[in-house]
C-alpha positions as CSV (number, residue, x, y, z in Angstrom):
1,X,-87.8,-61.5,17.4
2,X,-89.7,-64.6,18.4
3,X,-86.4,-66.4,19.1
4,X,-85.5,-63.2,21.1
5,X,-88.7,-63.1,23.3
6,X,-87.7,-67.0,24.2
7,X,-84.8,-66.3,24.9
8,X,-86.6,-63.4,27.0
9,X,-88.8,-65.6,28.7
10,X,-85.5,-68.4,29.7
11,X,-83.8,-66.5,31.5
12,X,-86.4,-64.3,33.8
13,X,-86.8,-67.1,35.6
14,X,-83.2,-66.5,37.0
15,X,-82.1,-63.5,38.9
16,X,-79.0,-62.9,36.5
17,X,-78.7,-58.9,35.6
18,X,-79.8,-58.6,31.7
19,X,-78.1,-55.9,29.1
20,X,-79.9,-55.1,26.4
21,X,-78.1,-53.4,23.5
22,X,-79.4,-52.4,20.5
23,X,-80.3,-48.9,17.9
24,X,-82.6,-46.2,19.3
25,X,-86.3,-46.9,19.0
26,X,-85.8,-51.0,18.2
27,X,-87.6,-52.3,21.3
28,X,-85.4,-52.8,23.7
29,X,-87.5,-51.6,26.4
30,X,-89.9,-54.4,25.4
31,X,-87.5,-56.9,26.0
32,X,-86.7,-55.6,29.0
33,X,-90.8,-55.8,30.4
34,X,-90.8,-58.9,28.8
35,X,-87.8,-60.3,31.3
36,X,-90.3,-58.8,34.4
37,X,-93.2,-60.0,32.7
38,X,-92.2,-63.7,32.7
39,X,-89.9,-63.4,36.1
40,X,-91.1,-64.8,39.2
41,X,-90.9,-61.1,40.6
42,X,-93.9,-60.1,37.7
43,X,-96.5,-59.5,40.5
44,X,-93.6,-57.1,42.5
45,X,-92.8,-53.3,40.9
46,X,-91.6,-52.4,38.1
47,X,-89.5,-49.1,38.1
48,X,-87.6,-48.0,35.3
49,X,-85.2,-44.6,34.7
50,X,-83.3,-42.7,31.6
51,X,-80.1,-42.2,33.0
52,X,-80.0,-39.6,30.5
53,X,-82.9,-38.1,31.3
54,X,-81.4,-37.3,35.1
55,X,-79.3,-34.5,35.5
56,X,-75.7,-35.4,36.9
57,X,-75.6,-33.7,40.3
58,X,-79.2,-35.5,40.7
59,X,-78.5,-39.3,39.5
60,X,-77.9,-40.0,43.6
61,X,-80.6,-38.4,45.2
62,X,-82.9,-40.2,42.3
63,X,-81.4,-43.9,42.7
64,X,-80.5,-44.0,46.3
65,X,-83.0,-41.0,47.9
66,X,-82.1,-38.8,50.5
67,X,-83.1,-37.7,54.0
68,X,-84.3,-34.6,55.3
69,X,-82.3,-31.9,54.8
70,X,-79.6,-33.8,52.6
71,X,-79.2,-30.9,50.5
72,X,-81.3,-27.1,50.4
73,X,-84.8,-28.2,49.7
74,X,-85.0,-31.5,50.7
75,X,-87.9,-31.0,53.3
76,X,-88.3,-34.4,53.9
77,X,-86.8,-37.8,53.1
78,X,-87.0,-40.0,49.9
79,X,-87.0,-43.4,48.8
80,X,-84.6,-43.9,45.8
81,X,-85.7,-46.3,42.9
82,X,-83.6,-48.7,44.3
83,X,-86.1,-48.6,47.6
84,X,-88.9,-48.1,44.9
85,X,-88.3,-51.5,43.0
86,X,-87.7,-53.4,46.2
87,X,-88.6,-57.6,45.3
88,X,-89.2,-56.1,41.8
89,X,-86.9,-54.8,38.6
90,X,-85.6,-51.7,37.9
91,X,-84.3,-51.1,34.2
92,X,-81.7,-48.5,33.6
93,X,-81.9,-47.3,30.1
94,X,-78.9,-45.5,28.4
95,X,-76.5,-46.8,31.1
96,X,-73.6,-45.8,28.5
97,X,-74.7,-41.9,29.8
98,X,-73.9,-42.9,33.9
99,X,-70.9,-40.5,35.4
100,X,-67.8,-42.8,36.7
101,X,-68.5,-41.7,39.6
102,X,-72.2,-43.2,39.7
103,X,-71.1,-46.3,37.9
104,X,-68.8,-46.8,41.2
105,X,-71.5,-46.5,43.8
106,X,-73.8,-48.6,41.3
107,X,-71.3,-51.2,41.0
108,X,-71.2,-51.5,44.8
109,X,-75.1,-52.0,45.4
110,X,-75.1,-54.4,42.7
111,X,-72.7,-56.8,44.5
112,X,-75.1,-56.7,47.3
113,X,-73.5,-53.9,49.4
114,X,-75.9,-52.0,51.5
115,X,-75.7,-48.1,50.9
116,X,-77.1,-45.2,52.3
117,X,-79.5,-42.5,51.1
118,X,-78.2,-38.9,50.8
119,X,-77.9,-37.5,54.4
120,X,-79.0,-41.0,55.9
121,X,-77.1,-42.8,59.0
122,X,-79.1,-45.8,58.1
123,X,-78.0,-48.3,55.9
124,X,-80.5,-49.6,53.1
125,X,-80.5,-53.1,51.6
126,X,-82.4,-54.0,48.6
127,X,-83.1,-56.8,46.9
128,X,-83.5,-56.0,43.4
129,X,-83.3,-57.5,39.5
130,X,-81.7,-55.0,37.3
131,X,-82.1,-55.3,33.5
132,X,-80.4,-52.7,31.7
133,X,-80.5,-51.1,28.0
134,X,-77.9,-49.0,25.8
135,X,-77.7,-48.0,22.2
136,X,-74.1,-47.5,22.5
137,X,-70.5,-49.9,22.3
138,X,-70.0,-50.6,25.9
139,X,-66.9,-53.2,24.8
140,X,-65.2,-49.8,23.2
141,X,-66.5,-47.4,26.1
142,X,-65.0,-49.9,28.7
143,X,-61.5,-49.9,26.0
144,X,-61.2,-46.2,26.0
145,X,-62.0,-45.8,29.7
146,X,-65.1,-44.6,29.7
147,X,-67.0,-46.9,31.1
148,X,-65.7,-49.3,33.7
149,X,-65.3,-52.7,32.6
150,X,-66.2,-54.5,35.8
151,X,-69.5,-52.8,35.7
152,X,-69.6,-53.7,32.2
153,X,-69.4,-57.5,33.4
154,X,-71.5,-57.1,36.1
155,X,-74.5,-55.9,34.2
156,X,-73.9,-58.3,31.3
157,X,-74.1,-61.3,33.0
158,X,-76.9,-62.1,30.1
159,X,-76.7,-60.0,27.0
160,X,-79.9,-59.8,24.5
161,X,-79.3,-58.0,21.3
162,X,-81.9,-56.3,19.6
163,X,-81.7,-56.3,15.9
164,X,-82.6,-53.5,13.7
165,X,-86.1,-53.0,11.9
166,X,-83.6,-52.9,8.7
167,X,-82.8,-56.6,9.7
168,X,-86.3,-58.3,10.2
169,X,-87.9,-56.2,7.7
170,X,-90.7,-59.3,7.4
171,X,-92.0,-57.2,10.8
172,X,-92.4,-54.0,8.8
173,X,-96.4,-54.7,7.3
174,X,-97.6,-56.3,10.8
175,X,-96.1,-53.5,12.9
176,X,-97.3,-50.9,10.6
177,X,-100.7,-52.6,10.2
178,X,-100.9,-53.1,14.4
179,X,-99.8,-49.7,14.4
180,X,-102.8,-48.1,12.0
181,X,-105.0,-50.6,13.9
182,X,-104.5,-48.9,16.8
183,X,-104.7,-45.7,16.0
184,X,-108.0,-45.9,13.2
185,X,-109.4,-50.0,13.0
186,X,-111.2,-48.4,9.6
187,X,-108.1,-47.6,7.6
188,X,-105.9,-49.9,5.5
189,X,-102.8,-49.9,3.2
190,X,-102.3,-50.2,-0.6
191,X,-100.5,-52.2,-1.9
192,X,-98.1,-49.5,-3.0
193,X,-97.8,-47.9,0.3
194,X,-97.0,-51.1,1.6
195,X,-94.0,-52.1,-0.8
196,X,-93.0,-48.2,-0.2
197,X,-92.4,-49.0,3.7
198,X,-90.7,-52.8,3.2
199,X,-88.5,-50.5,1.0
200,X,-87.4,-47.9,3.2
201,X,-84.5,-48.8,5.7
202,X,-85.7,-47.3,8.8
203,X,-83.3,-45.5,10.7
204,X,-85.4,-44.6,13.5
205,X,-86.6,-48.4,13.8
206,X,-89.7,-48.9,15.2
207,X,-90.2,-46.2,16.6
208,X,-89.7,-43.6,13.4
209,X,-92.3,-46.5,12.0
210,X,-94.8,-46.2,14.4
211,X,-94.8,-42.1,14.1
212,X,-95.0,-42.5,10.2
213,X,-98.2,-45.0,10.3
214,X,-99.6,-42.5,12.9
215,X,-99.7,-39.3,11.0
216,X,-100.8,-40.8,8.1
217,X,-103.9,-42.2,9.8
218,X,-104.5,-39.1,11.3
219,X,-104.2,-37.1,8.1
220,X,-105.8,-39.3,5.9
221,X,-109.6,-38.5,4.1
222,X,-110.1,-41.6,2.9
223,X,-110.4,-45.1,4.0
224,X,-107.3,-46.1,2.4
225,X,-103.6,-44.7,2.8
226,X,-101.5,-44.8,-0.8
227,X,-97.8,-44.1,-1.1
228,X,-98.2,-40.1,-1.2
229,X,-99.9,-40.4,2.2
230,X,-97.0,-41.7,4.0
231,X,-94.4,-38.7,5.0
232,X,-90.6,-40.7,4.9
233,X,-87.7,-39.2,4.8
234,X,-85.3,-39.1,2.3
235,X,-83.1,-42.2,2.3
236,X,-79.3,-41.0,3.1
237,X,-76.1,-43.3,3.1
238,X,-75.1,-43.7,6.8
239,X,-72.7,-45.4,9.0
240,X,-73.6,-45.8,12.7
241,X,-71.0,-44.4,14.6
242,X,-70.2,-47.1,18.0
243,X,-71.8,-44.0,20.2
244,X,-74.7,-44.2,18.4
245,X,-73.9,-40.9,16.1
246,X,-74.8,-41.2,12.8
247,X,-72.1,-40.5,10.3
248,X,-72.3,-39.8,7.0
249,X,-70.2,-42.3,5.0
250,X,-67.0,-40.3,3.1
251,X,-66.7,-41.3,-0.6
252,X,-64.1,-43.3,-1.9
253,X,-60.6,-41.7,-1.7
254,X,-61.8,-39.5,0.9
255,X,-58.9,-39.4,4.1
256,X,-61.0,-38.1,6.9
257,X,-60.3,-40.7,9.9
258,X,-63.4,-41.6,12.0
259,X,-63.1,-39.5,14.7
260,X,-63.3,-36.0,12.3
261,X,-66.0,-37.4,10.1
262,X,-67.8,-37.4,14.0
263,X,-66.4,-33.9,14.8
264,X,-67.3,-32.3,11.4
265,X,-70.9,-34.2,11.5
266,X,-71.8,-33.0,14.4
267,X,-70.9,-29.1,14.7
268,X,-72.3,-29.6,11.0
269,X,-76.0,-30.3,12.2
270,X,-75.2,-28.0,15.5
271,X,-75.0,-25.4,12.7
272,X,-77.9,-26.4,11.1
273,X,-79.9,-26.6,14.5
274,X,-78.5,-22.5,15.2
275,X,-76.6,-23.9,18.1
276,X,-80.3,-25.8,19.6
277,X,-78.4,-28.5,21.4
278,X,-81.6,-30.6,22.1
279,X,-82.8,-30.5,18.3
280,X,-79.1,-31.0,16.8
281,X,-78.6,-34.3,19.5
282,X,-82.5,-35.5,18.3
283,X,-81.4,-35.5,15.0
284,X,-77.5,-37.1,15.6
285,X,-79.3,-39.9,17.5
286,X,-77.6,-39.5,21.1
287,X,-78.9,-37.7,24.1
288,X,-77.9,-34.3,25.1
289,X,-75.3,-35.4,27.7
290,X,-73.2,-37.0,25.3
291,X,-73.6,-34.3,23.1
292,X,-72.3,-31.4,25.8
293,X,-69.5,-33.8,26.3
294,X,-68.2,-33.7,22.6
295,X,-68.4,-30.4,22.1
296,X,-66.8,-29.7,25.4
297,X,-63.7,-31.9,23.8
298,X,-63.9,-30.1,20.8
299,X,-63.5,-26.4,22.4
300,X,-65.3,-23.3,21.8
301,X,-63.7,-21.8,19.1
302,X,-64.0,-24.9,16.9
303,X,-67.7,-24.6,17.7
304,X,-67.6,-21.1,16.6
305,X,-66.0,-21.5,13.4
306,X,-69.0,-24.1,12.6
307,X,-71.3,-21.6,12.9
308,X,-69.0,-19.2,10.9
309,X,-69.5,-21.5,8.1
């Protein structure tokens, strides 16, 4: 991670667009203040977005704005976060989740071509650094055509990789101990609880860490925090899936190609969820979007029969 916030620091200096890949909840947004942090553009805004967060039919309106009366309720006119991050950096997080259509009209303003807001007559040039973050394959979205590979190339003109908490577990006791720091400066560890979280793998990274340490500090009644204080989840044998699914890995012997050991994983916790698509894509490890897009691909009556069982 040091080597990685180097790296971080090299290359804000330079106005190259940054991709940041990595697992949910590693840091990657982080990195991507860090880049703005040590750019020359640190003093100018910083404006980031979920493209998963935005609902499709409002992705525009949200990065390019709109004039008044655009659309039925636009009662006056808009800047976009492209407007909003003007000298400064915008970071698009989950770019995997942007529509083809978006990804067109982003590619566009990222080779410099003016654009105009919903509505507008008037064209608007930015000048903008864009850092982006994903937790899915790009190289195999771009392969199976959905994602476009010149946008792909465009936004990876540097790529920074963030590794797992599983793969720098010598972060694991200062994070947690920064962590319960921060949230009660009069607690501690024992020695067991500590060898109980360098042992657990960490799905959820940092982040599923940071929650652990948390509710243990605010549940505890002493001064001290053991191995029964700390609420882990069971560990389970899994395979991240290059969408950032996690799939359960088959036993030996076991035929079930890739793609059904997705299907079947997921209508399995959709059934488990009773159909809560939120709760069933919180637990799966991708955002809602991609799940409405599976199960679209899968049909209703295959969703149906999941619940059946």
């Amino acid at each position: 991670m040091l080597q990685l916030i180097d790296l971080a620091e090299r290359i804000a200096q330079s106005n190259a667009a940054v991709l940041i890949t990595g697992e949910s909840g590693s840091g990657k947004e982080l990195i991507a203040r860090a880049v703005h942090h040590y750019s020359l553009r640190c003093s100018k805004p910083w404006v980031d977005v979920s493209c998963a967060a935005l609902p499709e039919h409002l992705v525009e309106s949200e990065l390019f704005g709109y004039e008044k009366g655009a659309f039925s309720g636009a009662d006056s006119p808009k800047p976009g976060l492209f407007e909003l991050a003007h000298h400064g950096t915008l970071f698009l997080d989950e770019i995997g989740e942007l529509e083809p259509r978006m990804q067109v009209k982003l590619l566009r303003v990222l080779d410099g071509v003016a654009y105009y807001r919903l509505g507008g007559t008037r064209k608007v040039t930015v000048d903008v650094r864009i850092v982006a973050a994903t937790n899915q394959d790009l190289e195999q979205m771009v392969e199976t055509g959905s994602f476009r590979g010149d946008l792909y190339h465009r936004l990876g003109q540097i790529c920074l990789r963030v590794p797992p908490l599983r793969e720098r577990t010598e972060d694991i006791v200062p994070l947690a101990e920064h962590f319960l720091k921060q949230t009660n400066s009069r607690l501690y560890f024992t020695g067991e609880a500590l060898q109980v979280l360098q042992g657990h793998r960490w799905p959820g990274n940092v982040r599923e860490l940071r929650n652990v340490v948390t509710k243990a500090a605010v549940l505890a009644r002493e001064t001290e925090i053991g191995a029964g204080d700390l609420q882990i989840a069971p560990q389970r044998t899994a395979a991240p899936a290059t969408n950032g699914t996690v799939l359960t890995v088959p036993s030996a012997g076991s035929s079930e190609n890739l793609d059904g050991m997705e299907k079947s994983t997921i209508l399995r916790v959709l059934a488990q969820t009773n159909g809560h698509q939120q709760k069933a894509a919180e637990l799966l490890g991708i955002s809602r979007r991609t799940l409405s897009r599976k199960l679209k691909l899968y049909g209703r009556e295959a969703v149906r029969q999941s619940y059946a069982s």
